[in-house]
C-alpha positions in Angstrom: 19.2 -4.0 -21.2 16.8 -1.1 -20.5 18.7 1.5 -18.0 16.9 2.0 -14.6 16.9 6.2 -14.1 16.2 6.5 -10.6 15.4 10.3 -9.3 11.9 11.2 -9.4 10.5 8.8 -11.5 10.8 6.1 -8.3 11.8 2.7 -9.8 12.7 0.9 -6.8 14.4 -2.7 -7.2 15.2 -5.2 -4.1 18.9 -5.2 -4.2 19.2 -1.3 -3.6 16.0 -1.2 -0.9 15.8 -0.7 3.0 12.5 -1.6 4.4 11.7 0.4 7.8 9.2 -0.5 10.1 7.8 2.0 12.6 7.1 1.8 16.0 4.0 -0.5 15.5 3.9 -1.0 19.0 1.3 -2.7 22.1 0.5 1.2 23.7 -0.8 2.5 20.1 -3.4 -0.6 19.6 -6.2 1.4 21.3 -5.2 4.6 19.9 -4.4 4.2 16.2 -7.9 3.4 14.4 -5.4 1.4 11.6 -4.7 -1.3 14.5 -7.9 -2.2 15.0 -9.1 -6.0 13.9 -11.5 -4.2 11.6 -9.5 -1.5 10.0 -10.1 -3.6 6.7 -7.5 -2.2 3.5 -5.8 0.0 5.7 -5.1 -2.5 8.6 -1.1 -1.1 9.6 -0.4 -4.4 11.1 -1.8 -6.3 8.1 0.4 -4.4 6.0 3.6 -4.9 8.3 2.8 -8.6 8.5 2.9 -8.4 4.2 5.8 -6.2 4.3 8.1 -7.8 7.0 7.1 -11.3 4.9 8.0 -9.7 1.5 11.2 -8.5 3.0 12.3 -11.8 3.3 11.1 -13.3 0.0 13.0 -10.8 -1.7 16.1 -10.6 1.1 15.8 -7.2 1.3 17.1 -5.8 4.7 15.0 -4.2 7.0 14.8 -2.2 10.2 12.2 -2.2 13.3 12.1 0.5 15.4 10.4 0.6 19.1 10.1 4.1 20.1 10.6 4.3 24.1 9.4 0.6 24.7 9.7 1.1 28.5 6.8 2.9 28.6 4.8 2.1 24.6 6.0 -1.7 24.8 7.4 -3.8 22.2 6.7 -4.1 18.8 3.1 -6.0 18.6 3.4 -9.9 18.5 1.3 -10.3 15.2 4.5 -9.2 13.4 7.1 -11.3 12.5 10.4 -9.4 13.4 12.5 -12.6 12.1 16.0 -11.6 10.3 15.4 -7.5 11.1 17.6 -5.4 13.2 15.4 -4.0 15.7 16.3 -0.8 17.6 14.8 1.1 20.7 14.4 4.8 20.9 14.0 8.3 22.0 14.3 10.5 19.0 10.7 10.3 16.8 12.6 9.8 13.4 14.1 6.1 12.4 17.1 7.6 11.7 19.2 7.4 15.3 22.7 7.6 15.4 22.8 3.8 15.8 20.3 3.5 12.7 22.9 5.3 10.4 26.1 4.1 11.7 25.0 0.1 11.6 22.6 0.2 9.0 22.5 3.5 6.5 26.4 3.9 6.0 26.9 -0.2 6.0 24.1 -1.2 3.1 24.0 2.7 1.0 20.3 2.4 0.1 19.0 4.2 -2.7 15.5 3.3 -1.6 13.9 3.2 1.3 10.3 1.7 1.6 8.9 3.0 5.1 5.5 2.0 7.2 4.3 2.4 10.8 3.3 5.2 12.6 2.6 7.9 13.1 2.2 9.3 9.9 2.7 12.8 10.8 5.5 12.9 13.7 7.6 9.5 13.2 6.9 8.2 9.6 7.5 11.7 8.6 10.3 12.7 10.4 11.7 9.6 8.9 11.1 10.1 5.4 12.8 13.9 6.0 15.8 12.5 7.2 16.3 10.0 4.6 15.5 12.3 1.9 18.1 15.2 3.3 20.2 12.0 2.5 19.6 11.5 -0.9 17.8 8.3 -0.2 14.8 7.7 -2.4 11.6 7.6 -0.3 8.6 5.4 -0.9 5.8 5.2 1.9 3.0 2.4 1.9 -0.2 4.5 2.5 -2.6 1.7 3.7 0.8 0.6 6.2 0.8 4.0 8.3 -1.5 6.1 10.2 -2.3 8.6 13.1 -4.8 8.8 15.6 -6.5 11.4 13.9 -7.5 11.4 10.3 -6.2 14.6 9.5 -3.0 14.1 11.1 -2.6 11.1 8.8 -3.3 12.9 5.3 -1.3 15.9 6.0 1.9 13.9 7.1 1.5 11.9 3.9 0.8 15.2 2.0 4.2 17.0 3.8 6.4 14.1 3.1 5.1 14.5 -0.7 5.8 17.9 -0.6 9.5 17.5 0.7 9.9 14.5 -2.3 8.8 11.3 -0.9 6.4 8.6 -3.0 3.1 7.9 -2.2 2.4 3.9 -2.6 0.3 0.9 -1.3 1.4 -2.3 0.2 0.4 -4.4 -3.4 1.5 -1.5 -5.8 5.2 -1.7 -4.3 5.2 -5.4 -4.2 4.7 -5.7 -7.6 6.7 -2.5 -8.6 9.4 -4.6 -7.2 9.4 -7.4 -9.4 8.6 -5.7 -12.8 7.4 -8.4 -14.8 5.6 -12.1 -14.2 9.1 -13.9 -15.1 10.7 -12.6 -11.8 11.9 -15.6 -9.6 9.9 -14.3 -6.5 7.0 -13.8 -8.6 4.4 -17.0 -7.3 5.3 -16.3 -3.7 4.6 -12.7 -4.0 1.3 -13.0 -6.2 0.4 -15.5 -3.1 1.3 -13.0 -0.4 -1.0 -10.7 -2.1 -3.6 -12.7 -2.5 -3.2 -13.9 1.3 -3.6 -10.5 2.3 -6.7 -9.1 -0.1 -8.3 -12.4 1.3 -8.1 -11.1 4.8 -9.2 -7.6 3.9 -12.3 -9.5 2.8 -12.6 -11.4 5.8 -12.0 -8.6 7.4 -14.9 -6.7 6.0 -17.5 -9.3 5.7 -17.2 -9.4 9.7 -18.2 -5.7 10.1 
């Protein structure tokens, strides 16, 4: 059997994988151009939808975060928060003391697979804290995003800089399974398929 070298080659498999969702919350729907009903490829809560679905073909565990929900609101209802641990907070980074004591230090990730927003303040801040742990960081491009373009590419670009990987939504999904004979494979090619279908509904609208 072929030896998976993890480090910064980035092989990521389901049994060793955290999924974290971030903060895709009611407030940002006006504010995040990725939230939009026409934000096509790079729809965040298109991606989430995939994600959060692929999390449970593949029974990986995954976290939701709600960043000050008083005032932001809850995550958006489009998203299917079904077998996730969702936590509220203060702190912009995913990684709250609650985060690591019930979650990080009960399943020891060696991957983490993180989308949301914003790319540059809580998706990054994340992928820094999980890094300075030695957890392996893999962010799904089309799933995050700012309010501003730039803010977007150079949170992507920082976290690259600092050691995180650079995916997309289809790219991981597959990277996951490795090869066509993997037991999840028919309801993952499906999933993608689902989703490229909506892209081009998506588009064909605009």
């Amino acid at each position: 059997i072929m030896a998976l070298h993890f480090g910064r080659i980035g092989f990521i498999v389901p049994a060793q994988t955290l999924f974290l969702c971030c903060d895709i919350q009611e407030r940002f729907r006006s504010l995040i151009p990725g939230m939009s009903a026409d934000a096509g490829h790079r729809s965040v809560i298109r991606v989430g939808q995939t994600m959060l679905h692929a999390a449970r073909i593949f029974d990986i565990p995954t976290v939701v975060t709600e960043q000050y929900p008083k005032a932001l609101g809850k995550t958006v209802p489009e998203l299917d928060t079904t077998g996730t641990q969702v936590f509220e907070k203060t702190l912009f980074s995913m990684i709250t003391p609650e985060v690591e004591a019930n979650v990080l230090n009960q399943i020891q990730p060696k991957s983490a697979v993180l989308f949301g927003i914003e790319a540059h303040v809580c998706v990054l801040q994340t992928a820094l804290d999980l890094l300075s742990r030695d957890i392996e960081v893999h962010i799904v491009s089309d799933g995050v995003d700012s309010q501003k373009p730039l803010d977007r590419d150079t949170g992507l670009l920082r976290a690259q800089q600092a050691g995180a990987f650079i995916t997309t939504c289809e790219s991981l999904l597959f990277q996951l399974m490795r090869t066509k004979d993997h037991p999840k494979f028919k309801q993952i090619s499906a999933l993608a398929k689902e989703r490229n279908d909506q892209i081009l509904k998506a588009s064909t609208k605009c």
